[in-house]
MARKOLPA-778073 format. One record per residue: x, y, z of N, C-alpha, C in turn; residue in three letters. Coordinates in steps of 0.02 Angstrom, whole numbers, padded with zeros to 5 digits, always signed. Each point is the difference from the previous one (the first is absolute). Example, Ala and Ser with C-alpha at 12.3 -4.5 7.8 and 13.67 -1.06 7.14 Angstrom:
BEGIN
+00660-00284+00390-00045+00059+00000+00045+00060+00000ALA-00018+00053-00036+00042+00059+00003-00039+00055+00037SER
# end
This chain:
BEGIN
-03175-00662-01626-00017-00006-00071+00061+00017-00042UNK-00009-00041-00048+00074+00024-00053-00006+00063-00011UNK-00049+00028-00041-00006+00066-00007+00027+00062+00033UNK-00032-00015+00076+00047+00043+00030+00076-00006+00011UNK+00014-00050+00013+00076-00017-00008+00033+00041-00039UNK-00021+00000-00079+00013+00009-00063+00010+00074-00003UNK-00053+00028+00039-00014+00079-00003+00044+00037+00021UNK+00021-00046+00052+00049+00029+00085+00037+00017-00012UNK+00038-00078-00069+00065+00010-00031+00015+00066-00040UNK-00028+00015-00038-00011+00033-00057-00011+00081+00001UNK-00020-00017+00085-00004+00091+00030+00058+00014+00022UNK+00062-00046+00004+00053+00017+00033+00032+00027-00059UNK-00004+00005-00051+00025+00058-00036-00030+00040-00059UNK-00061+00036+00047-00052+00033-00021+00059+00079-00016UNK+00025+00016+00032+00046+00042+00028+00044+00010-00066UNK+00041-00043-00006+00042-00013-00099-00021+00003-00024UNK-00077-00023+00006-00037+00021-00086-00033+00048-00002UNK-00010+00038+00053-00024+00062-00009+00063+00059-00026UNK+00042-00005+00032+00069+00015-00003+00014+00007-00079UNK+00011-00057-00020-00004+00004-00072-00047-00002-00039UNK-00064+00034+00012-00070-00006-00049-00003-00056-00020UNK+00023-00089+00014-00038-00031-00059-00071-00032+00048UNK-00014-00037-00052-00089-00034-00015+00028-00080+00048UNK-00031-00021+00075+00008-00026+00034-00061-00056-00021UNK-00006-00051-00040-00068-00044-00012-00005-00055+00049UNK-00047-00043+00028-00016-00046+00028-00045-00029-00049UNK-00027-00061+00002-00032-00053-00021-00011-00062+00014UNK-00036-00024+00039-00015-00070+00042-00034-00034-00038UNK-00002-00045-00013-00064-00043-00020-00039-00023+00054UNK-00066+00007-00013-00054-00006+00042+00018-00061+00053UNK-00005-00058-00039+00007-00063+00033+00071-00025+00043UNK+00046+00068-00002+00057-00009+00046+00001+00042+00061UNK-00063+00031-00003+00004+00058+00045-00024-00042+00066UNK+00019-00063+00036-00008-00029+00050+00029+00010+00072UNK-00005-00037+00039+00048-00021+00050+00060-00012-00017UNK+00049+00012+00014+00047-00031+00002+00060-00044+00059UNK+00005-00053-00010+00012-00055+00046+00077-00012-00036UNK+00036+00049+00040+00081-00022-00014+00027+00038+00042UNK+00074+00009-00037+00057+00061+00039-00016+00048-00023UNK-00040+00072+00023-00004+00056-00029+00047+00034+00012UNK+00042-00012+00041+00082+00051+00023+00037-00016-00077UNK-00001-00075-00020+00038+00000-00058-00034+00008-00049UNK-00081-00011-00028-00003+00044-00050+00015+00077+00010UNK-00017+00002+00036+00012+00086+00002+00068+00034-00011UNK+00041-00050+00018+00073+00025-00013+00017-00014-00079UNK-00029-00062-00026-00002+00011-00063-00007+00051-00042UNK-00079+00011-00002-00036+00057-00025+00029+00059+00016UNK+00023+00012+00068+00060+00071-00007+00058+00021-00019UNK+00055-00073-00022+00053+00003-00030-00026-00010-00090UNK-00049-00014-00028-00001-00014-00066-00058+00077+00004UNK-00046+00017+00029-00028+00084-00004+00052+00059+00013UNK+00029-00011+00045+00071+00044+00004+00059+00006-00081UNK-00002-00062-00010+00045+00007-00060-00044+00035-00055UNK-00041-00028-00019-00047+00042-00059+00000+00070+00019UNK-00023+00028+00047+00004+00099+00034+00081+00014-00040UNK+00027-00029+00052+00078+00024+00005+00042+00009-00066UNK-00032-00041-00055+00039-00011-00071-00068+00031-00041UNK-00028+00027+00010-00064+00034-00028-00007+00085-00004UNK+00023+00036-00040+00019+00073+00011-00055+00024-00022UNK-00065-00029-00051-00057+00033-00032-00036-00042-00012UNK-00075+00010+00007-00045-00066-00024-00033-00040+00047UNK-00010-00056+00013-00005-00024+00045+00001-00082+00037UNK-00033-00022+00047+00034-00063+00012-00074-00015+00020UNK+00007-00084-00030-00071-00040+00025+00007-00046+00028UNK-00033-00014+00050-00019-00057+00039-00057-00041-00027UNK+00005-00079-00015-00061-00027-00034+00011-00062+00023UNK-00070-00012+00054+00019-00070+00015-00073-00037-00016UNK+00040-00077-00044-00045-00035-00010-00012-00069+00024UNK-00057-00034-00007+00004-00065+00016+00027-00043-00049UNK+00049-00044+00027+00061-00043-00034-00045-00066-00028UNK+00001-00036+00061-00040-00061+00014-00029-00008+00070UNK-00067-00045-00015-00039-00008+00058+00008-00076+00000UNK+00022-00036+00064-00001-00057+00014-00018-00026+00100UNK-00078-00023-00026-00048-00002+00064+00018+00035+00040UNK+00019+00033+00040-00020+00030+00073+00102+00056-00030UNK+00018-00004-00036+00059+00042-00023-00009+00034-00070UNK+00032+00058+00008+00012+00042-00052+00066+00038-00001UNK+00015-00001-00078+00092+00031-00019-00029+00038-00019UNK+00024+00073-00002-00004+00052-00010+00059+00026-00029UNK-00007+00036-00070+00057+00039-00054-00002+00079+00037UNK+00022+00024+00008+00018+00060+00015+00063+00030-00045UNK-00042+00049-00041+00047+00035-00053+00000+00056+00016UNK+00072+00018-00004+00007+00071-00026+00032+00044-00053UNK-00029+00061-00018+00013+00033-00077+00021+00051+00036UNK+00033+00034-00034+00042+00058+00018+00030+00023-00094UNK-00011+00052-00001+00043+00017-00046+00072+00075+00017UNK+00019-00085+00017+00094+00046+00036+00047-00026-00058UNK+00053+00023+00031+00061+00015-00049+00005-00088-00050UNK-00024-00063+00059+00009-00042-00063+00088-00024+00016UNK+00000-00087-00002+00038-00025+00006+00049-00024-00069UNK+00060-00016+00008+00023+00009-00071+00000-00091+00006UNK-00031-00029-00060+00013-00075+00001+00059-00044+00028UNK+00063+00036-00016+00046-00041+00025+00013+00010+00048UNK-00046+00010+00060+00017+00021+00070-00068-00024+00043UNK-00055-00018-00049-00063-00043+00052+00033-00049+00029UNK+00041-00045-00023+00000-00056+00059+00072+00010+00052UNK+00013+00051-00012+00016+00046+00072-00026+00021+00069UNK-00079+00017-00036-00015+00045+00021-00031-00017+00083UNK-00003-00074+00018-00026-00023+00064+00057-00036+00026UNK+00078+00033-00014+00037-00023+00031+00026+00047+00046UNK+00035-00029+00094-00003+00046+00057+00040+00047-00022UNK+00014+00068-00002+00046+00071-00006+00000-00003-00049UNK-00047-00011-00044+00012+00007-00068-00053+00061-00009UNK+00033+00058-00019-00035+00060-00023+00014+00005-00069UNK+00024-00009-00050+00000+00005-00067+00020+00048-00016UNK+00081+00031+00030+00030+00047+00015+00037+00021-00070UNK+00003-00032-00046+00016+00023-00045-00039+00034-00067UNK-00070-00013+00018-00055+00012-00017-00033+00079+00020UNK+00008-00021+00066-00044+00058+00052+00028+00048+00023UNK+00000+00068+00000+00024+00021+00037+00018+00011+00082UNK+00026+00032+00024+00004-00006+00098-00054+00046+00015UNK-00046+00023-00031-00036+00051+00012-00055-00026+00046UNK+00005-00075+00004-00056-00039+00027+00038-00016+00076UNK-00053-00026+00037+00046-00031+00063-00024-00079+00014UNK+00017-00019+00043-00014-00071+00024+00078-00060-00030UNK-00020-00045+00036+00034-00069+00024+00003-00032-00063UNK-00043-00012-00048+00002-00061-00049-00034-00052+00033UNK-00043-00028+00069-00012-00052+00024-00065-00011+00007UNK-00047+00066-00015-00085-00022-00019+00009-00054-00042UNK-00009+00014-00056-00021-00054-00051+00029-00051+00016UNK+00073-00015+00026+00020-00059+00024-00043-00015+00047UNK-00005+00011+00035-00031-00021+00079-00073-00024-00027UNK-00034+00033-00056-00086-00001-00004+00034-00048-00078UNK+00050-00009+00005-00017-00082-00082+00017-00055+00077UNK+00038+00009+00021+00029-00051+00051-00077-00034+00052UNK-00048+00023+00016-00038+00002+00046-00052-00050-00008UNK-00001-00060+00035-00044-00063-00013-00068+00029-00020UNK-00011-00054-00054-00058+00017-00018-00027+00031-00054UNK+00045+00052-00029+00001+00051-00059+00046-00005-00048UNK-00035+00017-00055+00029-00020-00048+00003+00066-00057UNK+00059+00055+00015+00035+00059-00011+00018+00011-00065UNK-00044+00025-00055+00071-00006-00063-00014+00073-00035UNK+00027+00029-00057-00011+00049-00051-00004-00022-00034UNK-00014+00042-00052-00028+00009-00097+00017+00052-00012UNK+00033+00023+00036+00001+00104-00022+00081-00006-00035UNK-00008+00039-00044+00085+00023-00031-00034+00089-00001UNK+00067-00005-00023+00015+00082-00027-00062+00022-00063UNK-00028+00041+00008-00050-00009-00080-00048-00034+00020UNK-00041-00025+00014-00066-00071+00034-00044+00063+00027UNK-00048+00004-00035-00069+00047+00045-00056-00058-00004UNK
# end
């Protein structure tokens, strides 16, 4: 079931958000809470490089998971999967950076963080999905 999938993901960094007190939300919509008939290795790697980033850039507050139904077409369904976080916030002239490989936004961010730069590449790159932001600096 997606759900559990979803859950599995989302417990893997139960640990950071306890760590840092924030408010960990989920939200499914009823009618997505199905089977799911795909690659769950790669959603899941999705959902952990774009849930990982929201924790990791998130010092207070918290981060949501909200997945809805996109479109239903006979025997298929797209599914939106959003997430809110209220973290530090991207500065506009650096979103369409921001899903490029080793690109950490190093002039932006401090080193206080760790990792590659290659989630979000790897999870915009990944057949099938379709990866973007809305977030700047300031955006709640």
């Amino acid at each position: 079931m997606l759900r559990e999938l979803i859950i599995e993901t989302c417990d893997l960094f139960l640990a950071q958000v306890r760590e840092k007190s924030l408010d960990m939300q989920l939200s499914i919509a009823p009618e997505a809470d199905m089977t799911y008939i795909g690659d769950a290795l790669k959603l899941k790697q999705i959902l952990t490089n774009l849930i990982g980033n929201a924790v990791k850039f998130t010092d207070s507050g918290s981060v949501c998971l909200e997945v809805r139904v996109h479109e239903v077409e006979a025997e298929r369904m797209n599914l939106h999967f959003l997430i809110k976080d209220t973290g530090i916030g991207i500065p506009k002239d650096a979103i369409n950076q921001l899903f490029e490989p080793f690109n950490q936004l190093d002039n932006f961010m401090t080193r206080k963080t760790k990792g590659t730069g290659l989630g979000l590449a790897i999870s915009k790159k990944t057949g099938g999905t379709d990866v973007r932001t809305n977030r700047a600096i300031g955006y709640r």
